[in-house]
Structure formats: C-alpha cells, structure tokens
C-alpha positions in Angstrom: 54.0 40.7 11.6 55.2 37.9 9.2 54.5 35.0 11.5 50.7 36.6 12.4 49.9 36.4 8.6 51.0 32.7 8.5 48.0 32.5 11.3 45.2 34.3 9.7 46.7 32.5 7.3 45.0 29.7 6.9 41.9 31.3 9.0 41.0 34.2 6.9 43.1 33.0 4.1 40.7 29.7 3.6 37.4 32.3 3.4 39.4 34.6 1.4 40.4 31.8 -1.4 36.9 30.0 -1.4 35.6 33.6 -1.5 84.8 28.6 0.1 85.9 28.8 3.4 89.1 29.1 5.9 90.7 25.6 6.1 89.9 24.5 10.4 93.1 23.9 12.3 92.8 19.8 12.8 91.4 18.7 16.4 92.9 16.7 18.7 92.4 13.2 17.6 91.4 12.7 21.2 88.7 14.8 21.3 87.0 12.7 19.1 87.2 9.6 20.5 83.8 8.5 21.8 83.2 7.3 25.6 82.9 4.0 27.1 79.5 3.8 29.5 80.5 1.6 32.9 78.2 -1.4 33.0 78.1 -3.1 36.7 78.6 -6.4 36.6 75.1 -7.6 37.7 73.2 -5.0 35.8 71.2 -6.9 32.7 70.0 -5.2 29.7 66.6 -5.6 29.1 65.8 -7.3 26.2 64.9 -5.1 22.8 61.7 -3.5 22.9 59.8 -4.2 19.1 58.4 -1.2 18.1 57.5 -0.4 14.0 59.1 2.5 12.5 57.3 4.4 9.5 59.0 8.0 8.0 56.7 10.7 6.3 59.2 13.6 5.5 60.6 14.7 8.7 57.8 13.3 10.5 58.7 9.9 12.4 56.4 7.5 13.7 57.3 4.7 16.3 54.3 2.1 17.2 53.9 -0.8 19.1 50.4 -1.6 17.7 50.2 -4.4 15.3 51.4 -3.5 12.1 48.1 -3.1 10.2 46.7 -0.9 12.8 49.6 1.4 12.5 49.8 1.3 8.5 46.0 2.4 8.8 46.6 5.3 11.5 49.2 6.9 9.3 47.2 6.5 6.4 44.8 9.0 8.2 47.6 11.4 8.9 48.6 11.2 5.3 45.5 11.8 4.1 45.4 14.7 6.4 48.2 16.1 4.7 47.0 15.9 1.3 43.6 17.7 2.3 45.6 20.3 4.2 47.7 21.1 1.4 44.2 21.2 -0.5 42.7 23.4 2.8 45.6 25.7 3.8 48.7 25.0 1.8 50.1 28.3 4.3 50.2 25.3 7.3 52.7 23.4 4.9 55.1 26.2 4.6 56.5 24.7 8.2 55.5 20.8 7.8 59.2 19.9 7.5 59.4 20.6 10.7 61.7 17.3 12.7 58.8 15.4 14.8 58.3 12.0 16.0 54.9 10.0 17.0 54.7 7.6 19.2 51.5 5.0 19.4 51.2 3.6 22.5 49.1 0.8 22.0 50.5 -2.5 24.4 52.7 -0.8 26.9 53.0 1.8 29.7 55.0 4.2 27.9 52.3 6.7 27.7 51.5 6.5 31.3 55.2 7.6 32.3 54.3 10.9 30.5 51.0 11.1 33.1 53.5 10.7 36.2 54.2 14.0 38.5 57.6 13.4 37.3 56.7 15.1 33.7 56.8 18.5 34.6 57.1 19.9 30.9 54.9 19.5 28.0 51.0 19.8 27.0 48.8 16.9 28.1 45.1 15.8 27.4 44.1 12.6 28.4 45.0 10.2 25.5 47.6 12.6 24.5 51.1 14.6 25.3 52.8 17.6 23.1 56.3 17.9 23.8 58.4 20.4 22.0 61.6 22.9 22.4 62.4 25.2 19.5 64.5 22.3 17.7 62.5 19.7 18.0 59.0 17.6 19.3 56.8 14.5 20.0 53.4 13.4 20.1 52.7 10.6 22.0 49.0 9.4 21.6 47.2 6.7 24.3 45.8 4.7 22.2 44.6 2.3 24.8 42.2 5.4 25.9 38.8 4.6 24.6 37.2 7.3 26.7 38.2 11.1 26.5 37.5 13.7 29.4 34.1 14.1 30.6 31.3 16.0 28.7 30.0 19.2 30.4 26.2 18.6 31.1 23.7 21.4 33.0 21.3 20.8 35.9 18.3 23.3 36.3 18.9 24.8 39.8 16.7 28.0 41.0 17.1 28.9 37.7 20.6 29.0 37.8 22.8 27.1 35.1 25.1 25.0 37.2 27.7 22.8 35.2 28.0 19.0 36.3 30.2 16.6 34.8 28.2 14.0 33.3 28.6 11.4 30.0 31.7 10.3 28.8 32.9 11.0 24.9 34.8 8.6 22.6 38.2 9.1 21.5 39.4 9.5 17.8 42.9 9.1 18.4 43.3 10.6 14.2 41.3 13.7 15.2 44.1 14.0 18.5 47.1 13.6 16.3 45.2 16.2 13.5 45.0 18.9 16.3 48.2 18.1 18.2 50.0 18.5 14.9 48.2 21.5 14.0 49.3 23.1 17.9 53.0 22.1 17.2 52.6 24.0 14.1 51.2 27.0 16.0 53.5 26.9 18.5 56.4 27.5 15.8 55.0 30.8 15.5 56.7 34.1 17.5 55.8 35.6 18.8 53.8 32.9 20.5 50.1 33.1 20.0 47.8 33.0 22.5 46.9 29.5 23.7 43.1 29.6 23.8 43.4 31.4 19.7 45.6 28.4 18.8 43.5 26.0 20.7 40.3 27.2 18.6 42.2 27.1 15.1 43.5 23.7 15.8 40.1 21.9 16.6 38.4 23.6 13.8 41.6 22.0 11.3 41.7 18.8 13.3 38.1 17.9 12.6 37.9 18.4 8.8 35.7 15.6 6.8 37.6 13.9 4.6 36.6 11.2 2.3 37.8 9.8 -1.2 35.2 12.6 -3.1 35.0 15.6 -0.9 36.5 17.6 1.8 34.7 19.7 4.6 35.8 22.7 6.3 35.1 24.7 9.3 31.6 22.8 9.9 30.5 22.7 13.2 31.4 19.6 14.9 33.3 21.3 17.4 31.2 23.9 18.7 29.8 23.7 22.3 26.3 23.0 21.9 23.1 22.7 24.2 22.2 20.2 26.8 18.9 18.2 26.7 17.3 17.5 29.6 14.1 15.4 30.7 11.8 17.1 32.6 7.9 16.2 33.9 5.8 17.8 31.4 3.1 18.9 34.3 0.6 16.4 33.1 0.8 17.1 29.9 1.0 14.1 27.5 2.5 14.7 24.1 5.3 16.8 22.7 6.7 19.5 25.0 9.8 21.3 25.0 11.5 24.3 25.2 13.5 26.7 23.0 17.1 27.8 23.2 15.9 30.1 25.7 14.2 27.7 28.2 10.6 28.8 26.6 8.0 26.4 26.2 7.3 25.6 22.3 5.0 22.6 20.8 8.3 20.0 19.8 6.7 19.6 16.3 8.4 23.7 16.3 11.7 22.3 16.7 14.1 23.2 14.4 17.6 21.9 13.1 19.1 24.7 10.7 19.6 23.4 7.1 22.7 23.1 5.4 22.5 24.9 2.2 25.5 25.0 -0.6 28.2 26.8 0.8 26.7 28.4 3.3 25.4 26.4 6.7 22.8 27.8 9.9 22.6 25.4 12.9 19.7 26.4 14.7 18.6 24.5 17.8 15.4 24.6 19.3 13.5 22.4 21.1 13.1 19.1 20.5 9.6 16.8 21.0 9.5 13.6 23.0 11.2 10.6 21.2 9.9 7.0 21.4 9.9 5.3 24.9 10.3 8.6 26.9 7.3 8.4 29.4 4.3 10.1 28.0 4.2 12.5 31.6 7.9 13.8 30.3 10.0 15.7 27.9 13.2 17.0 26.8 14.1 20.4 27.4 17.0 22.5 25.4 19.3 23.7 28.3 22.1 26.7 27.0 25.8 25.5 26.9 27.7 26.6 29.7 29.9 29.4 29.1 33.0 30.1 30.5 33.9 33.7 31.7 36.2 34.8 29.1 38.8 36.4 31.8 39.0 32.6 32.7 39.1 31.4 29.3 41.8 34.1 28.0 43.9 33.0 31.4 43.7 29.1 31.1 46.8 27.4 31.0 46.3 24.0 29.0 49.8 23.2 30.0 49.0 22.8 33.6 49.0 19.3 35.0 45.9 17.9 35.4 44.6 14.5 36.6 40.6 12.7 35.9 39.1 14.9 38.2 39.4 18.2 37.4 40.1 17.7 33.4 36.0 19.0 32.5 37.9 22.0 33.0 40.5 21.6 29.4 37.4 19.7 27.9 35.4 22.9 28.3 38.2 25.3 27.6 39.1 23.4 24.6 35.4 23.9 22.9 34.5 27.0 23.6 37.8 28.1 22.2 37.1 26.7 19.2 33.4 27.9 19.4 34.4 31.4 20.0 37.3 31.3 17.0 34.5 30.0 14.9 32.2 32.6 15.3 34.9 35.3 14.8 36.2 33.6 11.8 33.9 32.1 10.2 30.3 33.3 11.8 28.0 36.5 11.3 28.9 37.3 7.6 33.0 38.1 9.2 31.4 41.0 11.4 34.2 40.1 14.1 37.2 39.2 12.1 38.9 42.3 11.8 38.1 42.8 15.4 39.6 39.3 16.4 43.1 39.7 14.7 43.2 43.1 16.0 42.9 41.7 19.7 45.5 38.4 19.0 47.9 40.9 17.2 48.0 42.4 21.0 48.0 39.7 23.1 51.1 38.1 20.5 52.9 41.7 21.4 52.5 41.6 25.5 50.0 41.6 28.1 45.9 42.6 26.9 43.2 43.4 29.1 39.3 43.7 28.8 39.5 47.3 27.5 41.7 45.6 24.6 38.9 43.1 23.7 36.5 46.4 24.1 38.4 48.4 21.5 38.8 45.9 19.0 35.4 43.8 18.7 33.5 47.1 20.4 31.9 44.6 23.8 32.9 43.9 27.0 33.6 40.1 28.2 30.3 39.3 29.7 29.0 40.5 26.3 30.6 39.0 24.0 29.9 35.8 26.0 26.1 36.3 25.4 26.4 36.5 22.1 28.8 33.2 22.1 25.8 31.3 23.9 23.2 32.9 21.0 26.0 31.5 18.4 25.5 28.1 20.1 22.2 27.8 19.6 21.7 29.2 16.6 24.6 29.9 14.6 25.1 31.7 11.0 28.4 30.9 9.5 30.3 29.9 6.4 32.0 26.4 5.7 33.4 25.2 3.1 34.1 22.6 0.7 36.4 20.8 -2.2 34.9 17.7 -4.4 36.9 15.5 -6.6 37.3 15.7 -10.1 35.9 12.4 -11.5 38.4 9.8 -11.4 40.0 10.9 -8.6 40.5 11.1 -5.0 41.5 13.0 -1.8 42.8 9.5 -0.3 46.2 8.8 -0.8 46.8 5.4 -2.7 50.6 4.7 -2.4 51.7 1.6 0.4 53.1 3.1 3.6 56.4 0.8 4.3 55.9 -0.3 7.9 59.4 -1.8 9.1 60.5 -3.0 12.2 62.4 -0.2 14.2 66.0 -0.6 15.2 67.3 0.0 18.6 69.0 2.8 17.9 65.5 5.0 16.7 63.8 3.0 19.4 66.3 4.6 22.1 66.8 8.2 20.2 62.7 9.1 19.4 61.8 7.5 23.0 64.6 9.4 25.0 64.4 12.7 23.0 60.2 12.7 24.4 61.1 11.6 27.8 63.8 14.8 27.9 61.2 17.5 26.1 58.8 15.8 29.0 61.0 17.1 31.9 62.6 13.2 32.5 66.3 12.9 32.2 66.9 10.0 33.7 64.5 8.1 31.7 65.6 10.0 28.7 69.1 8.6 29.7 68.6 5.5 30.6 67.0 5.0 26.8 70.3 6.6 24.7 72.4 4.7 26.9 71.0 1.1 26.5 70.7 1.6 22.6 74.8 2.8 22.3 75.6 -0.3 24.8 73.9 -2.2 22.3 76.3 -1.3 19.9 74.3 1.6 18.0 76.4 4.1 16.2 73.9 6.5 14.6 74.9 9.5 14.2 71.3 11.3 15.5 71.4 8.7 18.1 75.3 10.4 19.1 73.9 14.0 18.9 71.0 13.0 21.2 74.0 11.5 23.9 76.1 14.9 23.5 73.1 17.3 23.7 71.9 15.0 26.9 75.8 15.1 28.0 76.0 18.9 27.6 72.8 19.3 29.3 73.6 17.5 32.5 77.4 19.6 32.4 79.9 16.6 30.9 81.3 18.8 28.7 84.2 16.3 27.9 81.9 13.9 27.1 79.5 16.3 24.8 82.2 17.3 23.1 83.2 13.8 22.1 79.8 12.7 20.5 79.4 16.5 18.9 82.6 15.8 17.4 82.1 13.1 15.4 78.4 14.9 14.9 80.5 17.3 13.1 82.6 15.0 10.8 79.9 12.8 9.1 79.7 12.9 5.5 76.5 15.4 5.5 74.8 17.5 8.2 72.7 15.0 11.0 69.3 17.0 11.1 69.9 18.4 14.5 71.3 22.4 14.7 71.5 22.7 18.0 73.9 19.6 18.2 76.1 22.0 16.0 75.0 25.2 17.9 76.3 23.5 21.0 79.4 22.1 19.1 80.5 26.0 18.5 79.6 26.8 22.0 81.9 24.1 23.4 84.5 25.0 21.3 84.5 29.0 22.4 84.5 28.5 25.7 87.5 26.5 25.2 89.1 29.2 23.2 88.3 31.6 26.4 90.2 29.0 28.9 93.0 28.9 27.0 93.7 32.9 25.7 91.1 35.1 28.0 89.7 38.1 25.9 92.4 38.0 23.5 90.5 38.2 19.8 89.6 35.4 18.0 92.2 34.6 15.1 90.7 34.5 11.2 91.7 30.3 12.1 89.6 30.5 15.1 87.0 32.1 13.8 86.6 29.8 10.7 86.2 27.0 13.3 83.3 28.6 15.2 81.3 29.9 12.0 81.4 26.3 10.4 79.0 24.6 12.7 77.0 27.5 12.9 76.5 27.6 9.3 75.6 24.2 9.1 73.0 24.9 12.1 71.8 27.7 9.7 71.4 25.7 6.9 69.2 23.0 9.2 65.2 22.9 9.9 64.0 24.4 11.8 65.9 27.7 11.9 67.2 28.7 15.5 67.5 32.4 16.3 70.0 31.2 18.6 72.5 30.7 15.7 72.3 33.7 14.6 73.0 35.2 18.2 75.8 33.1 18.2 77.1 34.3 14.8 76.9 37.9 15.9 78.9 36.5 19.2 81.6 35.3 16.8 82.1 38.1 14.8 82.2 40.7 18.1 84.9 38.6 19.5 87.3 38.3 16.0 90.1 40.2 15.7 89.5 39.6 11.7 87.5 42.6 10.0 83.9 41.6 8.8 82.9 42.6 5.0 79.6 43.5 4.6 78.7 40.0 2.9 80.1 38.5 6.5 77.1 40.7 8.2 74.8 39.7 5.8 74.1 36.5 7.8 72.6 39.2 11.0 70.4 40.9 8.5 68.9 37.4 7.6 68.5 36.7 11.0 66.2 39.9 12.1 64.1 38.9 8.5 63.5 35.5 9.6 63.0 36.6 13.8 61.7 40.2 13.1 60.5 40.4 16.7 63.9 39.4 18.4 65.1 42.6 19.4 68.6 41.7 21.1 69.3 40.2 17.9 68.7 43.5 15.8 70.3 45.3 18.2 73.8 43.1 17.7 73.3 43.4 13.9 72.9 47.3 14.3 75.6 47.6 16.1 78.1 45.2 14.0 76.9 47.2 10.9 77.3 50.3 12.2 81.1 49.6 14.2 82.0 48.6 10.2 81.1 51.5 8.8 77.9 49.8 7.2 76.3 53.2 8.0 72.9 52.7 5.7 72.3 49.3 7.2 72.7 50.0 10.4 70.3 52.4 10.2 67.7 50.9 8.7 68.2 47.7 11.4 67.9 50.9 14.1 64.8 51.6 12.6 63.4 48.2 12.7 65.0 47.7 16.3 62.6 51.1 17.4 60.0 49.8 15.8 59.8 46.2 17.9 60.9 46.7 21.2 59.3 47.1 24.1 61.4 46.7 26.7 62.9 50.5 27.8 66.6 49.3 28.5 66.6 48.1 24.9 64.7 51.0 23.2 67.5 53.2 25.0 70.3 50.9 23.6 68.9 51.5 20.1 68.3 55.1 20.7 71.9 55.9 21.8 72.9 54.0 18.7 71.3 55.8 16.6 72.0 59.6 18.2 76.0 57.7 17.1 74.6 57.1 13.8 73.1 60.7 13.0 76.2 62.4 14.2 78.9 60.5 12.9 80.4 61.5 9.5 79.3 59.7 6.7 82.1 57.2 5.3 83.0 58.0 0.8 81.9 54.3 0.8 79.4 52.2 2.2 77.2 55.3 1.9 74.2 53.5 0.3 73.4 49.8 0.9 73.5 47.8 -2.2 72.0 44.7 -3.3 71.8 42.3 -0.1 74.7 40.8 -0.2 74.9 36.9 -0.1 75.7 35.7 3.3 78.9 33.5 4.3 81.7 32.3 6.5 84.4 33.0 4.0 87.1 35.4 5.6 
C-alpha cells in the first residue's frame, strides 16, 4: 500500500533513519467569447479590500496583517519547511501540492467560516481546513489569543470527573504547522483514519526549531496530569501524591531526565511551592482518558461552537499521546502492532477485535496503559544540530507585495466554495472580473463555479479561453471539466454514434494537460478510459498505457482497474489485461466488482491467445497521439 508507506513514512521512517498529436477541429469563435455580468444600476462595488500577497512554491499566502507581522509568520512556515525536509523529507514528496493561506488579522473573514452556513471543511477555533482533491485553504484567526479550554479533573467519590477549566494560548505557527501537515495526510487514499492523522500531525506541528538544532517527537503534546490543591489534614510541609493518587514526601517528586537521544518523563508528585498555605498541597491527578471506541469514532469535522469544543481539545491530545506511544514509546513494542491496525481501518470498517489482534489488548486496556504513558513515559526523540557556521533558519528576504484584486477575489472565493458558501464564493469572483481582472486562474475559478451551479454556456466560455493560454493554468479540473463539457456536447449532437479520431483528439487534449497538472486526479484518468470506450478509432497499446499509469498512481481505485482491464483485454492486450485482473482481485472489496473482474478474467483464461501481443513489453510511453 504505496500511499501507507508515505505514512509510516515519516513515523517509522524518522526512528528508522536516526536509528505529436491530431490537429483539434477549430471552435466556434463564439464559444469563446467571455460573458458580461449584469450590474443594477444602484448596486456599488465596494471599494478594494488590501490584502498582502506572499508565494512559496505552490503555496499562497493572503494577509491583512501589517506587513512585518506577515513577513515574520511566513518566515516560521519557511523555516518549517527547511526542518521538515531535514525531519521527513517523505512529507515533501507532495508539498507542491496548490494551497492558499489566509491570515485573518483586522477583519471578519474568518468568522464567516464559523457561521452555520459553512457546512464543509475542518474547524478548530483559530483555524479552518478546507480542501477537495484539487485544491485547499487554511484560514488562521489570528485575532484568537485564546485556544479551546484545557481539560482539568475534580476528585469526586473517587471518581475522575473531567471539568473544563483554564484557558491555553494560541501559536497561530504551530496551527498552520499541523493544519499543513493534515492537508498533507489527507492527500493520502485511501484516507487514513482521522484520529492516526490527528496524532502524526501534532507530533510534526510542534517540532523545536532554532538557528542550531532541531527537536523531534518530544513531548510537548502529550496529555499530561492535573495538579490539584488539597488540605494536607493538618499537616504542614511538603505533601503530595504520586501518579497514582498515593501519598509521597514532595521532596520524592520526580521529573524524568532527558538524556542524549533518548528522553523519560516521569511525573510524580510535586511538594508545596512558595505562597501555597502551609495547611495545603498539590496533588498529581491522572489525565483523563477518553474511551478509545469514542476516540476511534470522533469526527473532528463536525461543527462545533465554544461550548462543547473540550471535546476536539481532548480528542486532539490523546491522539497524539496514543500515536506517540505507539511510535515512538516502549522501545517500538507497539509499532508493528499500530500499522497493522491503520492498514485496516485505511481498507474498511475495524472493530475492537481488530485493535485485539494487532497490539494483543482490548480498548479499556490499552487505555490504562496510555494513562501509565502519561505519567511516566519511555520513548525516543530525536535531534539534528548545525554544522558550525550554519543554520536551520532560512536567511533569504520574503517579498511581501500588495495583492491584486484578482488573487484577492480567486484565493478568497475558492475558500468560501471548499467551505460549503457559494454565494459568497460568487459574489468574490464576480466583483474582481467586474473590476476588470482577466487572470486566467481567476477565469477557471468563474467556469468551475459556473459549471458547478449548471451554466454550462457560461462554463464553457471561461474553460475555453482556460484552454488557449500560452501554458497550462495550474488547475486540472478546469480542463477535466473542459473535456466533460465538450462530450456531452458531442452526445447532443450524434447520440451513441463513436467518437471520430478528430473527436477524440479534442477530448484527450485537456485531459492530458489535466494529467500533466499537480495534484494528479484519478478522475482524469476515468475520463481517459471514458474517451477511448466511446472512439470508433482503435487504441495501440502506447494509447492504454495512460490506464496502466493510472491504477500505479491510484492502486486502490478499483473501477478504474477494472476499465483498464477491460480496454486491454477488448484490444487484444491479453498479458496486460491480466496482470490489471490480478491487481483488480487483489483490491476490491466490494462483491459486484470482484464479480466484474472475475467474469473478466474466466474471458481471459478461455480466449485464444493472439500470435502478438502475447507478452507485455517494456511499458510503453503513454500519449494522445492517434
């Protein structure tokens, strides 16, 4: 499972290391003339927002702060970069991925994202993740001084009972570190499991960084134990308890020592500091620990509002507590066991007899031992020190430039679409083109929204002239939805009659630009296969080479092997076909489409072998060339 490896990746990776085609018929000049939006009469443009615009790679960044606030924010994320190229270079294989930022630092952008009218995305409370397959945007609060509340413990019949008490302070860096590090995650299919991503991302998100060193998997984002005051029965002096709610002399306390590579965290209990009343003391209370049904069930994409958000807070920790442990904790006793489990969950639905057979305990188990990790914890971190004369910190100037309206209106309307608000997203492309913006991104973003709300006229006018720029506009499904919209009005016109070698040209060219665009949609390749059922032209074998690179890049997507399989083998590709039968038996789970494959390959094993074609060659190059 290619994309599982990228995971354990960079988990069990970092402990392993430190340990010429047909001329298209001419469109109708028409076609590509763009539309006119109606502007009432007494309807006013507001005036320009001013926002700052700042590119790193794909990765855009849109700010209202003042400019030396955001020139030191991305100066973090940069430096984030470098030491996660340094860290896990395997979470850089995908970094090119298209993104925007947005800091909201003077306005009330962020809150629209809070409003019941977002009904897509991930949200914390200084923070929203919104992503499709193509593309995605952070927007961070950083008006939010104040994250979601801390879980504290009250002593109750001795009963643990969580309470929400104490507030913690918000490093907006740290937010974007682990938001970034989830949209990288969430690239992965099939799709991880949200509480294993959660824990991988808070343990990359709060790496130490400085000029000489870096620090890895330390254990700033475990949940620890609560400390409580308590009479001390008349007893003056130092009096506590241990991680077990025993009484111990405080001068017993102990805070484990961080020793070369290797670190223990042991907490115990701790003796009375200056100015607590000599009739009281501090006692260590456990860290509350969620039932891992719940935790393994929590959905961090559910809306939530101030009052019940302990619950992400909580969830978020003991994620990361737990992946810890299994990662990095107990000399990797549970590492093998924990990939085992995610590798199920990643294929369908798992169950407490899974967890059982992988890591050999039981939930409630393995949540006793997660409470022992939390107060007193064996595990390896790591670290990476500068050669002398050098440094971890980037040097080079970030250019901070005003933004124009055009990026102002495209990375602000694309967030408010991936958040679930079209009319917002609209209203934003709209004011920027009747401003007199032209960009080409800024015309994909109109025809995608066009196609989206069903003005297929009018998507197809902006896709158009998408389509003729000089070079490819880094959006593929703007061309995937070019060939789409071009098909269907093939279809009007001729019905079911085959696709001409013309026709076909004209349908594989967008695609192949879509192919050839990050990231990679295994819609494309779908749509290829679509295109080449539908032709009356006869496919080489180079021309079905482009399906075989689909199932390598998607090995999961089943209907997609399936299509390739069957292309290969209606071509008399018999040797390919079979080994994409294989493969298709192999990953799917669903019965109807095991049977499809089954059938196919009963054909295959029956029919008479072809004098050519009878053993597959070198892959053949892919293309669109008829």
């Amino acid at each position: 499972m290619r994309s599982f490896s990228l995971l354990v990746i960079s988990a069990a990776l970092v402990a392993a290391r430190v340990f010429g085609a047909q001329p298209v018929a001419p469109l109708d000049p028409e076609i590509v003339a763009l539309p006119e939006f109606k502007v009432l009469a007494d309807r006013v443009l507001p005036p320009p927002e001013k926002w700052h615009y700042v590119r790193i790679g794909q990765m855009e960044f849109l700010s209202n702060a003042s400019e030396r606030s955001t020139r030191r924010f991305i100066s973090e994320y940069r430096d984030f970069q470098n030491a996660l190229s340094i860290v896990s270079p395997e979470f850089l294989l995908r970094t090119e991925l298209p993104a925007s930022v947005i800091l909201c630092a003077n306005s009330r952008v962020f809150d629209v994202f809070k409003s019941e009218k977002a009904t897509r995305g991930r949200r914390h409370f200084a923070t929203a993740l919104l992503s499709d397959q193509e593309i995605a945007a952070i927007a961070i609060d950083l008006r939010s001084q104040l994250a979601e509340p801390m879980r504290d413990l009250t002593w109750i019949e001795d009963v643990f009972t969580p309470a929400s008490l104490g507030e913690q302070l918000i490093n907006h860096s740290e937010e974007l570190y682990r938001e970034y590090i989830q949209l990288v995650l969430s690239r992965q299919y099939p799709t991880l499991p949200a509480w294993f991503s959660e824990g991988v991302a808070q343990i990359f998100g709060s790496m130490d960084i400085s000029g000489k060193w870096i620090q890895f998997a330390q254990k700033g984002v475990f949940l620890e134990p609560r400390y409580e005051t308590v009479p001390s029965f008349g007893r003056a002096g130092n009096f506590g308890f241990d991680g077990f709610g025993n009484p111990m002399d405080g001068m017993h306390g102990m805070y484990g020592a961080m020793g070369g590579m290797s670190g223990m965290m042991g907490m115990g209990g701790m003796g009375n500091f200056n100015g607590f009343d000599s009739g009281s003391s501090v006692r260590v209370m456990p860290a509350y620990i969620m039932g891992l049904d719940k935790l393994f069930a929590f959905d961090p994409a559910q809306p939530r509002d101030r009052g019940d958000i302990t619950d992400l807070s909580q969830w978020s920790r003991q994620a990361a507590t737990l992946v810890h442990m299994c990662l990095y904790g107990e000399k990797g006793k549970y590492r093998k066991g924990i990939v085992q489990y995610v590798s199920r969950a990643m294929s369908g639905p798992v169950s407490e007899k899974d967890f059982v057979e992988c890591l050999g305990m039981n939930y409630k188990q393995m949540a006793m031992r997660l409470r022992s990790y939390t107060e007193w914890a064996r595990y390896d971190y790591f670290g990476w020190k500068a050669n002398p004369g050098s440094s971890f910190l980037v040097k080079d100037k970030i250019e901070v430039r005003p933004a124009t309206d055009a990026e102002v209106g495209r990375i602000k309307g694309e967030a408010f679409r991936l958040a679930g608000l079209d009319d917002e997203a609209r209203q934003e492309f709209a004011q920027a083109y009747m401003r007199g913006e032209r960009d080409p991104q800024l015309l994909a973003s109109l025809g995608l929204m066009a196609r989206q709300r069903g003005d297929n006229a009018r998507a197809r006018s902006y896709l158009e002239i998408v389509d003729r720029q000089p070079g490819p506009v880094p959006r593929p499904r703007a061309y995937l939805e070019l060939a789409r919209l071009r098909s269907e009005e093939i279809h009007q016109k001729q019905g079911d009659t085959p696709l001409t070698a013309q026709q076909t040209a004209q349908l594989l060219k967008p695609l192949f630009v879509a192919r050839s665009l990050s990231p990679v949609l295994a819609e494309v390749y779908l749509a290829i296969a679509e295109v080449w059922e539908q032709t009356g032209t006869t496919p080489r074998r180079d021309n079905l080479a482009v399906l075989t690179e689909g199932v390598e890049r998607f090995p999961r997507f089943a209907e997609l092997a399936y299509r390739a399989a069957a292309m290969h083998a209606k071509h008399g590709f018999r040797p390919d076909a079979a080994m994409l039968v294989d493969h298709g038996l192999k990953i799917a789970r669903d019965p109807a489409m095991r049977e499809k494959f089954q059938k196919l390959k009963e054909q295959l094993d029956v029919a008479p072998a072809p004098t050519t074609n009878a053993t597959p060659t070198a892959p053949a190059a892919p293309t669109n060339q008829l």
